[in-house]
C-alpha distance (Angstrom), angle and dihedral (degrees) to the residues before:
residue distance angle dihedral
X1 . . .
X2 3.71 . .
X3 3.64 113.3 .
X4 3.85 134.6 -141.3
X5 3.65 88.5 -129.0
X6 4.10 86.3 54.0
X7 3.50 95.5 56.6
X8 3.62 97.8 44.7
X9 3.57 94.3 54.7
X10 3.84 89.1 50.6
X11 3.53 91.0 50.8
X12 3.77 93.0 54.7
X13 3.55 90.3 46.2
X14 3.52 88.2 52.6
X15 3.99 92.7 56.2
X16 3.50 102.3 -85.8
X17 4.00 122.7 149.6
X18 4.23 93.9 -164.5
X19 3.58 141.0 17.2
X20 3.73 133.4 -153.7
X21 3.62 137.1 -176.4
X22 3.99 110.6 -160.1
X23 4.15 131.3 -157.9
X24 3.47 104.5 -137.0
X25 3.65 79.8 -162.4
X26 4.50 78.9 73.4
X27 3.64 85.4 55.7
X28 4.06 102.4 58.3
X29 4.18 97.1 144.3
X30 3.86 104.0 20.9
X31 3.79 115.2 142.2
X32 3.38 116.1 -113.3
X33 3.95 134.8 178.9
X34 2.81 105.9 -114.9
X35 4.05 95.8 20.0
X36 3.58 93.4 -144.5
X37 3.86 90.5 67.5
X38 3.50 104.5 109.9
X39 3.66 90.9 42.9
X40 3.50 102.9 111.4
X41 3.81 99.0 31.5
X42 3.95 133.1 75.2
X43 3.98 101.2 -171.1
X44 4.18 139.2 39.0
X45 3.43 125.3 -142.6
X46 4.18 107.8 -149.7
X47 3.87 121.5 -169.4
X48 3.88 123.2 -173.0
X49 3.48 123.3 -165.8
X50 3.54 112.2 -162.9
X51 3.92 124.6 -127.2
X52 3.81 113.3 -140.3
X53 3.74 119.5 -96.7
X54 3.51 90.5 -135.5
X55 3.47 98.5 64.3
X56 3.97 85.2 55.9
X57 3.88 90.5 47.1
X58 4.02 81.9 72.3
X59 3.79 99.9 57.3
X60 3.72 112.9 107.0
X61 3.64 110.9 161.7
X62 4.01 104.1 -26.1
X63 3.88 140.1 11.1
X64 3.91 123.9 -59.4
X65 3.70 116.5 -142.5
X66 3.71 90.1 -118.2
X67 3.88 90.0 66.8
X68 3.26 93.4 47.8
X69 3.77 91.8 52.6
X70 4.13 93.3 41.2
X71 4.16 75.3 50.6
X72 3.65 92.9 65.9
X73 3.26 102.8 28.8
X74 4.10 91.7 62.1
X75 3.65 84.5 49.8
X76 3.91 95.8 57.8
X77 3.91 84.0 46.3
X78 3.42 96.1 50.9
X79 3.97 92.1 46.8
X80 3.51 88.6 48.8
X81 3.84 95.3 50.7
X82 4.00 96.1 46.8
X83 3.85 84.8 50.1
X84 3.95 99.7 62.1
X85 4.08 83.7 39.7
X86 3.70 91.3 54.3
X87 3.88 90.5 48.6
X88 3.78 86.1 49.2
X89 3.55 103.2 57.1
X90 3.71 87.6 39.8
X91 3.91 95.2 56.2
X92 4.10 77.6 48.5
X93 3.82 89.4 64.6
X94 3.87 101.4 -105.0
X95 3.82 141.6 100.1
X96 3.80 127.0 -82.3
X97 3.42 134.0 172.3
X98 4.01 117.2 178.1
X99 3.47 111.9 -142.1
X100 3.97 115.7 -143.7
X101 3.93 114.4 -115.2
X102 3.77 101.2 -138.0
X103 3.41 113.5 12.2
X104 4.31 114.9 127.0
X105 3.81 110.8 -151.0
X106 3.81 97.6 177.8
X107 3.55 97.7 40.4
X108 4.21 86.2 179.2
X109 3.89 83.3 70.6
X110 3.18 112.4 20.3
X111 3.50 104.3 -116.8
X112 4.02 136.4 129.2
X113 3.78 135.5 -156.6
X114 3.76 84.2 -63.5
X115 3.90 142.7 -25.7
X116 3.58 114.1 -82.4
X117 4.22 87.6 -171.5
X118 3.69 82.5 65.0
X119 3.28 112.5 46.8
X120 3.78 92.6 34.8
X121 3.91 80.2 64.2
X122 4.18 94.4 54.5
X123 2.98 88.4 44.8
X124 4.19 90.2 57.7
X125 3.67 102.3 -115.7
X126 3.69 90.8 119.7
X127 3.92 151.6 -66.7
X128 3.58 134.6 -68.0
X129 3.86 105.4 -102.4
X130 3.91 130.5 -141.8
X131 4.34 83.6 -93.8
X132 4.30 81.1 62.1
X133 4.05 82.5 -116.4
X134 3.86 126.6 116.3
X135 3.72 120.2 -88.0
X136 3.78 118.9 -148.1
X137 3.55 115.5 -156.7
X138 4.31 89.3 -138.1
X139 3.78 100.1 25.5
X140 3.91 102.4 25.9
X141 4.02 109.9 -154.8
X142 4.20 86.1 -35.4
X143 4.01 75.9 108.2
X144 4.04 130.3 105.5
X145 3.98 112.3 -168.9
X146 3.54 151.2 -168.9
X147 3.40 145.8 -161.0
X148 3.99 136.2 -129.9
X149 3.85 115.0 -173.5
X150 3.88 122.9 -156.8
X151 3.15 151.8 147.4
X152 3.51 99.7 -116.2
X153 3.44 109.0 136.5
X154 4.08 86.1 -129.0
X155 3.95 122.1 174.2
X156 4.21 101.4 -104.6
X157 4.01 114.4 -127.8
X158 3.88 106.4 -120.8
X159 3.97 118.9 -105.1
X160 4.29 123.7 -79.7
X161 3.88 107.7 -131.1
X162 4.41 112.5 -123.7
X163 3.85 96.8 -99.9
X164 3.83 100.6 177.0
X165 3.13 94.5 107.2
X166 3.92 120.9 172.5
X167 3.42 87.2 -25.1
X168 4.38 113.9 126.7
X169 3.65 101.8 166.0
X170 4.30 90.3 123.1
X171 4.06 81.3 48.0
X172 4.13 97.8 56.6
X173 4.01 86.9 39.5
X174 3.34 103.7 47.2
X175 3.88 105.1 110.5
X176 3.82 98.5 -150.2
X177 4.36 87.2 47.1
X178 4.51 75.2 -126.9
X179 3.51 92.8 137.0
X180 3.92 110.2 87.9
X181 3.78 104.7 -165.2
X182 3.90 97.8 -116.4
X183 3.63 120.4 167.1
X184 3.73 133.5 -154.1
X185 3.68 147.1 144.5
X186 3.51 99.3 -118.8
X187 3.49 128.8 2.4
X188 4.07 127.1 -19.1
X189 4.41 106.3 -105.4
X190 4.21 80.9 -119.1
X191 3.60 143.4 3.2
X192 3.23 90.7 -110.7
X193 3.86 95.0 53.0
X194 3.95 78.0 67.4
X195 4.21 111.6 28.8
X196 3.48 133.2 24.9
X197 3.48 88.5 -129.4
X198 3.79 99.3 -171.0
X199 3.58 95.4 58.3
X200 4.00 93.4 45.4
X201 3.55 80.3 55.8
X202 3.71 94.3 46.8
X203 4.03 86.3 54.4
X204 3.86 98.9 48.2
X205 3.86 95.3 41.4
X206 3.11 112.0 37.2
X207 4.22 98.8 28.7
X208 3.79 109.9 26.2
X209 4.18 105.9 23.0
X210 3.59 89.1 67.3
X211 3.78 93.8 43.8
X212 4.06 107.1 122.2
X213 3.99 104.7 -91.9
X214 3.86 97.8 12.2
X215 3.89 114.2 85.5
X216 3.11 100.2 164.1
X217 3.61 144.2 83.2
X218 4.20 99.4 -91.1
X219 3.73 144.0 135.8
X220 4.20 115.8 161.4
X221 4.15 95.4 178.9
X222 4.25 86.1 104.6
X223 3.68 86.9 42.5
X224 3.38 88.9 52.0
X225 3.50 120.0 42.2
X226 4.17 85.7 43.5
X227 4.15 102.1 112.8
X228 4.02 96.0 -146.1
X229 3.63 107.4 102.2
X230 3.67 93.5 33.2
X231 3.70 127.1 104.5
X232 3.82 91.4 -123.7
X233 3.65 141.9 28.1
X234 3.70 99.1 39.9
X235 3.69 106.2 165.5
């Protein structure tokens, strides 16, 4: 049998920062395109790579073109990691299917084959923070992720308490004021319960994709200014 602790070790070896074993069980409800995906499988692999903080130490008021490069880049890694794992647990006799880390399939709302924030969170990497991205404890959101689904019966990692408390620092930063302040001890009821999602979209389209160097659909201020993953300052 191929073991959790096997295919976290590989995935580390591989170039991974973190490694996550998700119930799907957690996941009962989650939208999915198509919304049959999970069908066949019972757990999630999810793999974060983390972005260095350094790169998000020179962010001032909009994305550099070094983020957005160190963006992509941990999303080729990532794709290349969950590709050898999926090959793994196939040569092992069971079903895989790598997930993509950034790749929007309803571009209207944002939203891919599945959300890596929230399985990465049952599968204990983390919670959802105040910004509606995960929060590691070690890396805060300084993280990019995928997901690898199987049916690997896997041992799941146990669930990360929300621990951000009072704290609003990604609220007073955010540069499109989209991020609402919401608290809960889970997950938000909506989205929109926790982002105004149009005008975060307003910001990143219309302000910073066209920014020379970016491209792409990026902020980083939230990242940031949030104080998990940082030596100091944790709330």
């Amino acid at each position: 049998m191929f073991s959790a602790l096997e295919i976290k070790n590989k995935a580390i070896e591989l170039g991974a920062d973190l490694v996550g074993i998700a119930d799907l069980n957690r996941l009962t409800g989650i939208q999915t395109i198509p919304e049959t995906l999970l069908d066949p499988y019972s757990r999630a692999v999810v793999i974060a790579s983390a972005i260095s903080p350094d790169i998000f130490e020179q962010i001032q008021t909009e994305p550099t073109p070094l983020y957005a490069h160190h963006y992509q880049a941990a999303n080729s890694l990532l794709d290349h990691i969950n590709l050898l794992l999926q090959r793994e647990l196939l040569r092992n006799g069971y079903q895989a299917l790598a997930i993509p880390a950034s790749q929007a399939i309803d571009k209207g709302k944002w939203i891919g084959h599945i959300s890596h924030k929230a399985v990465a969170k049952a599968a204990g990497l983390g919670w959802l923070g105040k910004n509606l991205l995960l929060i590691t404890p070690k890396y805060g959101s300084r993280v990019r992720l995928t997901t690898l689904l199987t049916n690997a019966p896997l041992e799941a990692d146990p669930l990360l308490p929300n621990r951000c408390g009072s704290c609003r620092r990604c609220q007073e930063a955010c540069p499109a004021q989209a991020i609402k302040g919401t608290t809960w001890e889970d997950h938000p009821e909506s989205r929109e319960d926790a982002l105004n999602l149009a005008a975060c979209t307003q910001k990143l389209t219309s302000d910073f994709s066209v920014l020379p160097g970016i491209g792409k659909n990026i902020c980083g201020i939230c990242i940031k200014v949030c104080p998990w993953g940082t030596d100091a300052n944790r709330p």
